[in-house]
C-alpha positions in Angstrom: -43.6 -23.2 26.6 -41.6 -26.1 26.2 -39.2 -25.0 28.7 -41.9 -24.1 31.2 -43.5 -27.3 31.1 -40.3 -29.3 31.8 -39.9 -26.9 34.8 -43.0 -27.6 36.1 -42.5 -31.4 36.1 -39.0 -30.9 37.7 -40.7 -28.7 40.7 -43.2 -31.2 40.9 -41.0 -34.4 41.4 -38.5 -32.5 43.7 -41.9 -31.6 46.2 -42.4 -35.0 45.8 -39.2 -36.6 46.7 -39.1 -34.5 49.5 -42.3 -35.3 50.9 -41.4 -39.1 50.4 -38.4 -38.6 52.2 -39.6 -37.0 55.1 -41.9 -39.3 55.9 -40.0 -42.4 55.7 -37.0 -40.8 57.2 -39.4 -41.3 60.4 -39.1 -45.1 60.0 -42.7 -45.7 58.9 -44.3 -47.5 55.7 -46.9 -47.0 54.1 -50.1 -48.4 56.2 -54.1 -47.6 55.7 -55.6 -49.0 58.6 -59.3 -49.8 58.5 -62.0 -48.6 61.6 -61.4 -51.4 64.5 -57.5 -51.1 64.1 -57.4 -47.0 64.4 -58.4 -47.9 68.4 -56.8 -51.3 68.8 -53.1 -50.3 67.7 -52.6 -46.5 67.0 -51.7 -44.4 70.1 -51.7 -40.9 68.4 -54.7 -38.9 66.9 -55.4 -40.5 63.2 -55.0 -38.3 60.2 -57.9 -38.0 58.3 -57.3 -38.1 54.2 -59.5 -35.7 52.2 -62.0 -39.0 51.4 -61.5 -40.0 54.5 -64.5 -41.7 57.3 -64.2 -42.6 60.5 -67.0 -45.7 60.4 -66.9 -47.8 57.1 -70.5 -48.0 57.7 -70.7 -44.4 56.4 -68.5 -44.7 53.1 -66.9 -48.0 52.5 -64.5 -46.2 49.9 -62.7 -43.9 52.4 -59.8 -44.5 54.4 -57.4 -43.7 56.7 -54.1 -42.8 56.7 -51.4 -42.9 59.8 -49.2 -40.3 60.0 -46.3 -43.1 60.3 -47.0 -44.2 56.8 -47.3 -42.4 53.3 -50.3 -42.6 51.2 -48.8 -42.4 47.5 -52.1 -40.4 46.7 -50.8 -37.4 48.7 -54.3 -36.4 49.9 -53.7 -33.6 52.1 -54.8 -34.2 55.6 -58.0 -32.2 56.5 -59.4 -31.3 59.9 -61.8 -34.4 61.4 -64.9 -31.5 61.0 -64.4 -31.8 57.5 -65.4 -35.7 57.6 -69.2 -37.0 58.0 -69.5 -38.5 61.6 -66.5 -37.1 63.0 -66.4 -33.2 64.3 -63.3 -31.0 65.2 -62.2 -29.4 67.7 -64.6 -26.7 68.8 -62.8 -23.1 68.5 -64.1 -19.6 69.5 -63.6 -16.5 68.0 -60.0 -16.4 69.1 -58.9 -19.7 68.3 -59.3 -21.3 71.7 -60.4 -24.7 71.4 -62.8 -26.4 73.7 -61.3 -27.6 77.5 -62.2 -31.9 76.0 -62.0 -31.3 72.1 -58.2 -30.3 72.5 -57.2 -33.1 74.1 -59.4 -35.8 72.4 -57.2 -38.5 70.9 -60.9 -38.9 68.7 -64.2 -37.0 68.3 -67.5 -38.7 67.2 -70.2 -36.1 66.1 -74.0 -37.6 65.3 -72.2 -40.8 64.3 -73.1 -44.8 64.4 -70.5 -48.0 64.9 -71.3 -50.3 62.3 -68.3 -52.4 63.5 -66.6 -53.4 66.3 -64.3 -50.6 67.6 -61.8 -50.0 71.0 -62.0 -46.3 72.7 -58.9 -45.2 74.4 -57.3 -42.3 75.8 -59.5 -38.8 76.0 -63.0 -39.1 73.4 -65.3 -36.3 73.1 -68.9 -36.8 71.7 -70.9 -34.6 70.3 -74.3 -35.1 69.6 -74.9 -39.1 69.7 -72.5 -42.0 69.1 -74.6 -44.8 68.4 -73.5 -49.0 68.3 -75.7 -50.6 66.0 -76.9 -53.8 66.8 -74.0 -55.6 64.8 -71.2 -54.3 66.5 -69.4 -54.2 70.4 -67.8 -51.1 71.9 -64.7 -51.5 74.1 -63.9 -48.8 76.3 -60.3 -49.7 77.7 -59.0 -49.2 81.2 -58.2 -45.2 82.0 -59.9 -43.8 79.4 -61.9 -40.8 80.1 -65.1 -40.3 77.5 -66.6 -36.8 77.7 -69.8 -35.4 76.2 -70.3 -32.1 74.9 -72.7 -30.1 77.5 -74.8 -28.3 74.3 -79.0 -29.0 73.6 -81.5 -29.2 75.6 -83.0 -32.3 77.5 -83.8 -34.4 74.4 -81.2 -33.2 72.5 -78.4 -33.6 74.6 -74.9 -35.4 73.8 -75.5 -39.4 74.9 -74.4 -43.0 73.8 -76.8 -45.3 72.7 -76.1 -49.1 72.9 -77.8 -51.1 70.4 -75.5 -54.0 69.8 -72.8 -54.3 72.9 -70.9 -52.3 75.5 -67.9 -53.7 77.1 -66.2 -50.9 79.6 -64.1 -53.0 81.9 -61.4 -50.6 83.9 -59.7 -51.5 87.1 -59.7 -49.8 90.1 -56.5 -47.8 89.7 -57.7 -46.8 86.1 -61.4 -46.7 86.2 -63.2 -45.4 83.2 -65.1 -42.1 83.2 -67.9 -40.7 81.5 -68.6 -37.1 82.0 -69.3 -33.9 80.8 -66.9 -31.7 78.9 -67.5 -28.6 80.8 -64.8 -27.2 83.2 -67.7 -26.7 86.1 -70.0 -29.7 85.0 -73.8 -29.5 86.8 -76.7 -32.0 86.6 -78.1 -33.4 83.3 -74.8 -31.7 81.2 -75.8 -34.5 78.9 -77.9 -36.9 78.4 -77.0 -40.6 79.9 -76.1 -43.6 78.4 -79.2 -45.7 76.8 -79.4 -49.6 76.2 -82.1 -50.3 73.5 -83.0 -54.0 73.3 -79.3 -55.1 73.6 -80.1 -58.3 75.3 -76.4 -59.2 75.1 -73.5 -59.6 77.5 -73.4 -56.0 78.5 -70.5 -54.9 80.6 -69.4 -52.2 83.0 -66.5 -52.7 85.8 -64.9 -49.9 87.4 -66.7 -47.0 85.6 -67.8 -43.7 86.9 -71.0 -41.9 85.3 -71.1 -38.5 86.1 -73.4 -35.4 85.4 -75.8 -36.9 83.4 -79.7 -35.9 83.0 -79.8 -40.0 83.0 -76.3 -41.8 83.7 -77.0 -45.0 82.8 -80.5 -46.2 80.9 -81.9 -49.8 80.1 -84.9 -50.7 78.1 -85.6 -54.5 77.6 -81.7 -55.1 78.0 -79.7 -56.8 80.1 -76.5 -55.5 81.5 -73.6 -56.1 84.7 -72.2 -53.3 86.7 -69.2 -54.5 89.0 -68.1 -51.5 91.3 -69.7 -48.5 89.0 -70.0 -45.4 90.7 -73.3 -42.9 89.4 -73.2 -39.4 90.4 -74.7 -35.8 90.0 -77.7 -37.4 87.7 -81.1 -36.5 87.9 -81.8 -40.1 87.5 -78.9 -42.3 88.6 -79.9 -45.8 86.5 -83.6 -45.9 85.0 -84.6 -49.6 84.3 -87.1 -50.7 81.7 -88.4 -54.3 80.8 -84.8 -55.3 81.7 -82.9 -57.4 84.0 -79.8 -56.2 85.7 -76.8 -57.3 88.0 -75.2 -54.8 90.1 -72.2 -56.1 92.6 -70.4 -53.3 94.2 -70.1 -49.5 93.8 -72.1 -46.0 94.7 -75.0 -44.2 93.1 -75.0 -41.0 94.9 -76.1 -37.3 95.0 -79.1 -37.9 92.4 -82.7 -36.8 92.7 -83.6 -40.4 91.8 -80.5 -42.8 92.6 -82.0 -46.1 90.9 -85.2 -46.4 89.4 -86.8 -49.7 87.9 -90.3 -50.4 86.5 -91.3 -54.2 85.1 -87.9 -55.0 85.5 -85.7 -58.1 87.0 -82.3 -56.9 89.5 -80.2 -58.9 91.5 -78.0 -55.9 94.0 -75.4 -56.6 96.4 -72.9 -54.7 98.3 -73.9 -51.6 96.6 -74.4 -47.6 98.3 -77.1 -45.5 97.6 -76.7 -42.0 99.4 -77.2 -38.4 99.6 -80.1 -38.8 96.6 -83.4 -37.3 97.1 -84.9 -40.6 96.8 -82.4 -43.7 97.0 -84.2 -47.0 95.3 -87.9 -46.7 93.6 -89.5 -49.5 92.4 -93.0 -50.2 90.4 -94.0 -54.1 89.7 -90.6 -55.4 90.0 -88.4 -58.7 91.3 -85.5 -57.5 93.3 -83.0 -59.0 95.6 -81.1 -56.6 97.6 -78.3 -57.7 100.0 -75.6 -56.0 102.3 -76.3 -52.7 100.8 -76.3 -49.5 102.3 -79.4 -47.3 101.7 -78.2 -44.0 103.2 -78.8 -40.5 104.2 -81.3 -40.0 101.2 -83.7 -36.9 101.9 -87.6 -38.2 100.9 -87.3 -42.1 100.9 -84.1 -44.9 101.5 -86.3 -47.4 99.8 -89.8 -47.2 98.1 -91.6 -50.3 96.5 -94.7 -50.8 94.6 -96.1 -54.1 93.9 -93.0 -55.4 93.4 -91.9 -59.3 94.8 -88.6 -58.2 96.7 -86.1 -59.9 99.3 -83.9 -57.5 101.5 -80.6 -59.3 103.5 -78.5 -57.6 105.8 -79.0 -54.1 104.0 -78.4 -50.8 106.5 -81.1 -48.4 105.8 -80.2 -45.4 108.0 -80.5 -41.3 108.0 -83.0 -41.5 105.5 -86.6 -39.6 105.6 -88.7 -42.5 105.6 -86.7 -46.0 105.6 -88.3 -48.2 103.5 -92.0 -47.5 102.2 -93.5 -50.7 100.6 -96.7 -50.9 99.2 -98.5 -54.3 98.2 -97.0 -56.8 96.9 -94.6 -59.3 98.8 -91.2 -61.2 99.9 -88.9 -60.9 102.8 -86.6 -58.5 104.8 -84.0 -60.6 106.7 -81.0 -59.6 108.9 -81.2 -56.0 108.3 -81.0 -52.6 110.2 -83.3 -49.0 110.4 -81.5 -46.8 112.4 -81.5 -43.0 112.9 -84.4 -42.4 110.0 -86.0 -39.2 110.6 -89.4 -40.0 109.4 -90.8 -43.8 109.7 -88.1 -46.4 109.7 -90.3 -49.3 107.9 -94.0 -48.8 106.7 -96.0 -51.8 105.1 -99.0 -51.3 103.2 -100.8 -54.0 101.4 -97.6 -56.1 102.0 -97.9 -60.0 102.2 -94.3 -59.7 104.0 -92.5 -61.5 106.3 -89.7 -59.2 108.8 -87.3 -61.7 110.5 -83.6 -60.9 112.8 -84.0 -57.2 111.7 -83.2 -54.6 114.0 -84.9 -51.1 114.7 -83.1 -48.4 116.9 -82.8 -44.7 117.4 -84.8 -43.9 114.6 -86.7 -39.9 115.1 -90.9 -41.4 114.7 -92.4 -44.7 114.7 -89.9 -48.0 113.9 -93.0 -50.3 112.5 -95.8 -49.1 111.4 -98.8 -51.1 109.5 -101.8 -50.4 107.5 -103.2 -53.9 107.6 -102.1 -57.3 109.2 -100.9 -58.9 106.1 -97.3 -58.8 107.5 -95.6 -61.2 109.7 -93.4 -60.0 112.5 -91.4 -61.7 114.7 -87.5 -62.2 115.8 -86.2 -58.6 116.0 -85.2 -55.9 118.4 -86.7 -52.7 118.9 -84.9 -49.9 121.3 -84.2 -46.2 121.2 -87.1 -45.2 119.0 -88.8 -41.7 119.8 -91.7 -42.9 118.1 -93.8 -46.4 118.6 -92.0 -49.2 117.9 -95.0 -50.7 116.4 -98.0 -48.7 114.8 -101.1 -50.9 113.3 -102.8 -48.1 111.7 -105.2 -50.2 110.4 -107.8 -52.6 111.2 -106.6 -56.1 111.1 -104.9 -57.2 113.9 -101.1 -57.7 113.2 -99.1 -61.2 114.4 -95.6 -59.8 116.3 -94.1 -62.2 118.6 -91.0 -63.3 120.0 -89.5 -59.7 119.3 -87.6 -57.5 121.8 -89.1 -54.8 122.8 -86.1 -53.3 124.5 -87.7 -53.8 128.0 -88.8 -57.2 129.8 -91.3 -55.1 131.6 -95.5 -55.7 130.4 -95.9 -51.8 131.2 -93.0 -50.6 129.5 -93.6 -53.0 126.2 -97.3 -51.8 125.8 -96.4 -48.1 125.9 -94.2 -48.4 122.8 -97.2 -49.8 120.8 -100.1 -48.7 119.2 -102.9 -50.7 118.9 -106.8 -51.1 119.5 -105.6 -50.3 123.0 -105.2 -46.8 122.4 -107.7 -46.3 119.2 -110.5 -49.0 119.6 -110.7 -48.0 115.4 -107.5 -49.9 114.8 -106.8 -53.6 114.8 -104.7 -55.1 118.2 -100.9 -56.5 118.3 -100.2 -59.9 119.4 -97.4 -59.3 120.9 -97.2 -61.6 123.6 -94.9 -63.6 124.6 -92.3 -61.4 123.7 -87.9 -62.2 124.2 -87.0 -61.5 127.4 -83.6 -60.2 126.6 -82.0 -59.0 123.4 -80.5 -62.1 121.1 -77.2 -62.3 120.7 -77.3 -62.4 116.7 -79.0 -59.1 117.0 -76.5 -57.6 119.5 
């Protein structure tokens, strides 16, 4: 026995010196690093220690060893499914692991940030990944954050900001959020979801794609500068919050930017190919040189809502604009080649100045009351009237071009109490006798 056990220690101290050895034949020391440094200054995929966490938030006793350094513990290295908050990996039956998970320099599953921490490189998240209030997510320039296309519509994979995000790329490494599938479709996860952050929240040269929401706010406040939103059901929801937008595309959505109760200031941003483009419900909202495009129901539809439009193109939509009560202005902007009506007030206490109507498939103007104020801007082309008073008030519209000089030609393009003695007249005279130049 005696011989045995002396043995047993010399086997044990050679399997040590040799694991010592190896490791700092690779030039490393020994180095624990704690949650915000595994982002902020390792480039490879951590090794996770048998006691290991990702978040100290989750077990303050746990940490983290780098494969440059040696832990003098020797805790074998486990697979990250093995720690609470962080999943591996998924494999099937044949050992293939999943198209994002093999790639993933770091995989969150169900987990919470209770500190500040930098994402880099290719992340997969399963489940949620939640910021707590405390801390601030930084997604760096380039990376590409991927979300597990599993659950159903309230269960699917999302982020959810309660503290701060800061994603700022640049335009030759924008960063992406998307789903994990190899053919991604429509609501593959679920969005990402401001709750009550009311701090500086940041997004510059992201893309959002294939979410069920892409990008959520609910009494928050957030920037976008040139963030593209794509293949969502909704595009960007907005709840009780105020939002900046400057640049970008929100695209091939059934909804491509929604807002209720909220506060937005837009410019120089595209809205296409969505089923409906902007919808808003008791709302403040400046919109300038945007392009509202080629959406299939509505370019623009408003309810209640205070709202000033400058130089926006609204163009190839169903209906244009469609603005019910409320009020504000629409300055310096264009409806062209709208296949249903091009601008349609309703209740509106509105003011339409230097905007310019043409080629659109039905009526240009049309009016259910005589709230509206009309005067400065050039009809021509239209199939349909070029102004409709559908109602019974009588409707102020002069000094516009009419795209003719002649009485005759003028008064067939409109539809007044002329024509139905049950709606109100157009005063419409005097008129421009020639197009201006700052509408040419």
């Amino acid at each position: 026995m005696k011989y045995m056990s002396v043995g047993f220690v010399i086997l044990c101290t050679a399997a040590f010196l040799t694991a010592g050895c190896a490791m700092f034949s690779s030039g490393g020391t020994s180095s624990v690093l704690n949650n915000s440094q595994i982002f902020s200054s390792v480039p490879s995929e951590p090794v996770y220690s048998a006691n290991s966490s990702f978040m100290s938030g989750i077990s303050e006793a746990n940490q983290i060893v780098h494969p440059a350094g040696l832990h003098l513990s020797l805790e074998i290295p486990l697979q990250p499914s093995r720690i609470q908050g962080v999943a591996a990996p998924s494999v099937d039956m044949n050992g293939n692991a999943d198209l994002s998970a093999d790639d993933a320099s770091a995989v969150y599953d169900k987990a919470t940030l209770t500190e500040d921490v930098n994402l880099r490189g290719n992340v997969l998240i399963k489940g949620y990944l939640v910021v707590a209030p405390q801390a601030t997510l930084r997604v760096e320039p380039g990376a590409v954050i991927r979300f597990a296309a599993t659950g159903t519509k309230n269960t699917a994979a999302r982020l959810v900001i309660q503290g701060r995000i800061h994603a700022v790329g640049t335009a030759d490494k924008p960063i992406v959020f998307t789903s994990d599938r190899s053919t991604p479709a429509r609501g593959d996860w679920g969005g990402i979801s401001l709750v009550a952050s009311e701090k500086r929240n940041q997004l510059e040269h992201c893309r959002i794609e294939y979410a069920n929401t892409g990008l959520e706010t609910q009494f928050s406040t957030v920037s976008l500068k040139m963030v593209s939103v794509g293949w969502a059901h909704t595009g960007f929801l907005m709840r009780d919050s105020v939002t900046h937008i400057n640049g970008g595309v929100f695209s091939n959505s059934d909804i491509g930017f929604e807002m209720h109760d909220s506060e937005l200031d837009m410019k120089e941003l595209t809205v296409s190919a969505c089923k409906r483009g902007i919808v808003m419900f008791k709302s403040a909202a400046s919109i300038s040189s945007c392009k509202i495009t080629n959406n299939e129901q509505f370019g623009l539809l408003s309810d209640e809502c205070r709202i000033r439009i400058t130089a926006v193109e609204l163009s190839g939509n169903g209906y244009g604009a469609d603005l019910k009560g409320g009020e504000g202005q629409i300055i310096a902007t264009s409806f062209l080649n709208n296949r249903e009506v091009a601008l349609h007030l309703a209740g509106t206490r509105v003011k339409v100045n230097r905007c310019r109507f043409f080629d659109n498939n039905q009526d240009a103007l049309r009016l259910e009351d005589g709230r509206a104020l009309v005067w400065g801007n050039s009809f021509s082309g239209n199939k349909g009237f070029n102004l409709h008073n559908s109602g019974r008030e009588d409707v102020n519209a002069l000094q516009n071009w009419w795209g003719s000089s002649d009485p005759a030609a003028i008064s067939q393009k409109i539809y007044d109490a002329v024509r139905d003695p049950r709606s109100g007249s157009v005063q419409h005279f005097p008129w421009l006798s020639e197009k201006p130049v700052f509408l040419q």
